[in-house]
C-alpha positions in Angstrom: 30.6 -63.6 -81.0 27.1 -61.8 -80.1 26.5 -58.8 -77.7 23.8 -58.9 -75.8 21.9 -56.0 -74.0 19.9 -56.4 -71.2 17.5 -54.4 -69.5 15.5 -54.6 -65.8 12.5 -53.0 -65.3 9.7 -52.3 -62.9 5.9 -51.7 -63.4 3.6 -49.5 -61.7 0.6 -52.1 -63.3 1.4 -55.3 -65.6 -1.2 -57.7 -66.8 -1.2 -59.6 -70.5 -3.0 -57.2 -72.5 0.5 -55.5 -71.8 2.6 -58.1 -71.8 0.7 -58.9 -75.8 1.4 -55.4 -76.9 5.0 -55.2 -76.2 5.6 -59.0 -78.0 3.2 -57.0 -80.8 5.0 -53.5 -80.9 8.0 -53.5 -79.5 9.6 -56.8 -80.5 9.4 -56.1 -84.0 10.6 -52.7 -83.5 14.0 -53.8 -81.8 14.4 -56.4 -84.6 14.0 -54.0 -87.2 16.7 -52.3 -85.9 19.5 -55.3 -86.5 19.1 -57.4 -83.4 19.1 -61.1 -84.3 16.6 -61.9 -80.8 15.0 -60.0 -78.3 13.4 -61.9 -75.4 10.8 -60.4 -72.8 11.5 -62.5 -69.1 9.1 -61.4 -65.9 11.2 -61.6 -63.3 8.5 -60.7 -60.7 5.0 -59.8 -60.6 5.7 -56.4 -61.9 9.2 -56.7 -62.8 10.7 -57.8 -66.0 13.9 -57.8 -68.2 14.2 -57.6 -71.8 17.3 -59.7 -73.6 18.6 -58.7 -77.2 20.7 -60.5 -78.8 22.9 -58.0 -81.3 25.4 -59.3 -84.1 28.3 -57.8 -82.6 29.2 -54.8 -80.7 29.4 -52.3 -83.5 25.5 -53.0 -84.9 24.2 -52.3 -81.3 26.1 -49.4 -80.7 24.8 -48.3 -84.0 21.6 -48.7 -82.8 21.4 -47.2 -79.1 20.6 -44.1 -79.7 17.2 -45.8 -81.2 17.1 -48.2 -78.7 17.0 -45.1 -76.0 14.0 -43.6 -77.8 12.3 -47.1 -77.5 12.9 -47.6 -74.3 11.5 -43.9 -73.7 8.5 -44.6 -75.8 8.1 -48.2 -74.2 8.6 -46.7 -70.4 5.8 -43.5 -71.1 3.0 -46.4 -72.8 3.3 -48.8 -69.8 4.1 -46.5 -67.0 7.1 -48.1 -66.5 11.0 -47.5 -65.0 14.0 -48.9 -66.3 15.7 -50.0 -63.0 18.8 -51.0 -65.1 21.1 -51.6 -68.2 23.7 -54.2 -69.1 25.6 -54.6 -71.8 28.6 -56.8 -73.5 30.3 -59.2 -76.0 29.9 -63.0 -75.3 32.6 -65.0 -74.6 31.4 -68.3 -74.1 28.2 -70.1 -75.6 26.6 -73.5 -75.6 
């Protein structure tokens, strides 16, 4: 079955010249690095959580240590703070 990562943030500003650039820079990014899906969800006006779907366990574990520097880059461009981080193997699916 997948792992999925997900993230929760919160934005000082957020407007959709924002929200285009992160479907633009960083959505590719994460894929390039073996995720199957990555999904961008506001929450609240300036909150928001990012979804990634991985393979399996082992090809996102190979990959965090990328993923940190993105979400560092990502957090410095948009003035942003990663509120938290979630992570595990599915179990059930439909």
């Amino acid at each position: 079955m997948s792992f999925f990562t997900v993230s929760h943030w919160e934005a000082k500003t957020w407007n959709k010249e924002d929200e285009a650039k992160a479907t633009e820079k960083y959505v590719p990014m994460i894929l390039s690095l073996g995720a199957n899906s990555v999904k961008m969800c506001k929450t609240e006006e300036l909150k928001f959580m990012v979804i990634t779907e991985w393979p399996n366990g082992a090809v996102a574990k190979e990959a965090a240590e990328k993923i940190a520097s993105v979400r560092e880059q990502a957090s410095e461009e948009f003035d942003n703070v990663m509120i938290s981080s979630h992570a595990g193997e599915t179990f059930a699916s439909g």
